[in-house]
C-alpha positions as CSV (number, residue, x, y, z in Angstrom):
1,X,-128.1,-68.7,-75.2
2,X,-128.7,-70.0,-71.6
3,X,-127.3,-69.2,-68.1
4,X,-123.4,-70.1,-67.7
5,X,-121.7,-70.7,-65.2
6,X,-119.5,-68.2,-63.0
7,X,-115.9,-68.6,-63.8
8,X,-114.8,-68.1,-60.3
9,X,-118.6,-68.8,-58.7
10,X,-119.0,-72.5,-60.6
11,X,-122.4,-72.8,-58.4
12,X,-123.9,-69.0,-59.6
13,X,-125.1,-69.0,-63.0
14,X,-125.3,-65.9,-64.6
15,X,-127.3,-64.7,-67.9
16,X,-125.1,-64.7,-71.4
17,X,-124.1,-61.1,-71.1
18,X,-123.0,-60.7,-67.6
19,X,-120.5,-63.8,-68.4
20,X,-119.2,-62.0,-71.3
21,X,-118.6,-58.9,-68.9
22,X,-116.9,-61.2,-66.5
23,X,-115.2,-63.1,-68.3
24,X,-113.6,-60.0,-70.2
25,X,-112.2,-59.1,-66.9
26,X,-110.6,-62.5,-66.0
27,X,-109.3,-62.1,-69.5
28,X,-108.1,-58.6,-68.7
29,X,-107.0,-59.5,-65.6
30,X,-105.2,-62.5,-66.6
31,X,-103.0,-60.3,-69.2
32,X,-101.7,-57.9,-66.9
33,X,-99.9,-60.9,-65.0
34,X,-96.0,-60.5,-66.7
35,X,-95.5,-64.6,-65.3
36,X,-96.2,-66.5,-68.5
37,X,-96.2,-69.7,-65.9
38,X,-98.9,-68.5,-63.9
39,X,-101.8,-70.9,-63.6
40,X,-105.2,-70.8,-61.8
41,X,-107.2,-67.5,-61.6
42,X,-105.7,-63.8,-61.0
43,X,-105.5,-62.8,-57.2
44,X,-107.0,-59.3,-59.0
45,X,-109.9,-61.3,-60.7
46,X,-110.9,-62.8,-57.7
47,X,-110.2,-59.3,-55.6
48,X,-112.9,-57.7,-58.2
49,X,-115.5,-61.0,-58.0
50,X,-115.8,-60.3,-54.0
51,X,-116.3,-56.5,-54.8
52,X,-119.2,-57.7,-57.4
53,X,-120.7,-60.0,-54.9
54,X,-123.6,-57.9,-53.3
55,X,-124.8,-57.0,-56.7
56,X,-124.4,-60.4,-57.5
57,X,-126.8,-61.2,-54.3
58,X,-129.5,-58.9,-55.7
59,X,-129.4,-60.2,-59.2
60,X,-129.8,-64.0,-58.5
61,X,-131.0,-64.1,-55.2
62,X,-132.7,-67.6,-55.8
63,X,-129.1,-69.2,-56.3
64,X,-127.9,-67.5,-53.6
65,X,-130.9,-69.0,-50.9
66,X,-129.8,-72.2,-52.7
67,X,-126.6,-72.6,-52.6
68,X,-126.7,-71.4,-48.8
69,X,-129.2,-74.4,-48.3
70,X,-127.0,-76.6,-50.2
71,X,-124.1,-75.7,-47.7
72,X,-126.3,-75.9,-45.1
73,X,-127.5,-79.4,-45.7
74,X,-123.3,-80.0,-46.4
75,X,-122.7,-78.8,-43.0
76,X,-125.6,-80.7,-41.4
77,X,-123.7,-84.0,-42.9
78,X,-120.2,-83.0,-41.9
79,X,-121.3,-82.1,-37.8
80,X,-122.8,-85.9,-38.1
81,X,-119.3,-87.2,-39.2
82,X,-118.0,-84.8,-36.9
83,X,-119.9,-86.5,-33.9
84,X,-119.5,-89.8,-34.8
85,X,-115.7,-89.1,-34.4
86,X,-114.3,-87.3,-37.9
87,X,-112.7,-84.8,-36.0
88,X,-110.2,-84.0,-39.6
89,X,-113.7,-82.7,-40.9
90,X,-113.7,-79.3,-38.4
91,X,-111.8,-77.3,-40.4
92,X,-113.9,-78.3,-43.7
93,X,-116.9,-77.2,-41.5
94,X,-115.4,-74.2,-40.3
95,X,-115.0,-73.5,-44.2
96,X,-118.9,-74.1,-44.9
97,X,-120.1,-72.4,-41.9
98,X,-118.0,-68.6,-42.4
99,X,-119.1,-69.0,-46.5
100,X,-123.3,-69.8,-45.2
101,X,-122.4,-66.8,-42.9
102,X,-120.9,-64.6,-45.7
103,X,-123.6,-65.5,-48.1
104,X,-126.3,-64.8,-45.9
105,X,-124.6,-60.9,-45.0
106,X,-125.1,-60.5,-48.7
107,X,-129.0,-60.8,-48.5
C-alpha cells in the first residue's frame, strides 16, 4: 500500500502503518467525546499530533523542507498582494509566516 495522507497534516504523507497508528488515535480520541453532535477533529487528537510533530520532522524530513518551501513561495505571493494594496491578506500572512517558522524549529 502507498503513503497516505495525515489526517490532521493533509500535506505530510505518512507510510501505511504510521496512518493506521494515527488514525487509531483520532478514532480513540474521537470516542471519548460524550457529544454525539460534535463534528470536526478532537481538540485531544490534535493536542497529541503537535506532541508527535518533532518525530514527525525526523521521519519525513523531505516533506517537511517542502512544504516549508511551498509556504514560503505562498507567502512570497501574498507580501506581493500585500504591496500592491491587499492589506485583508496580513493576517493570512501572519498565519504562513509563524507555521514556516514552527516548521523550521522542528528541523
Amino acid at each position: 500500500m502507498m503513503s497516505r495522507p495525515h489526517p490532521a497534516l493533509g500535506w505530510l504523507y505518512v507510510s501505511p502503518n504510521e496512518w493506521g497508528l494515527i488514525f487509531r488515535r483520532l478514532l480513540e480520541e474521537r470516542d471519548r467525546i460524550a457529544d454525539p453532535s460534535f463534528s470536526g477533529q478532537p481538540p485531544a487528537f490534535l493536542a497529541w499530533v503537535e506532541l508527535e510533530m518533532p518525530g514527525l520532522a525526523a521521519r519525513y524530513p523531505v516533506q517537511f523542507k517542502q512544504r516549508i518551501a511551498d509556504l514560503q513561495h505562498l507567502l512570497n505571493n501574498r507580501m506581493d498582494d500585500i504591496k500592491r494594496g491587499r492589506l485583508d491578506l496580513k493576517p493570512e500572512a501572519d498565519r504562513i509566516q509563524e507555521e514556516i517558522v514552527s516548521l523550521q524549529k522542528l528541523l
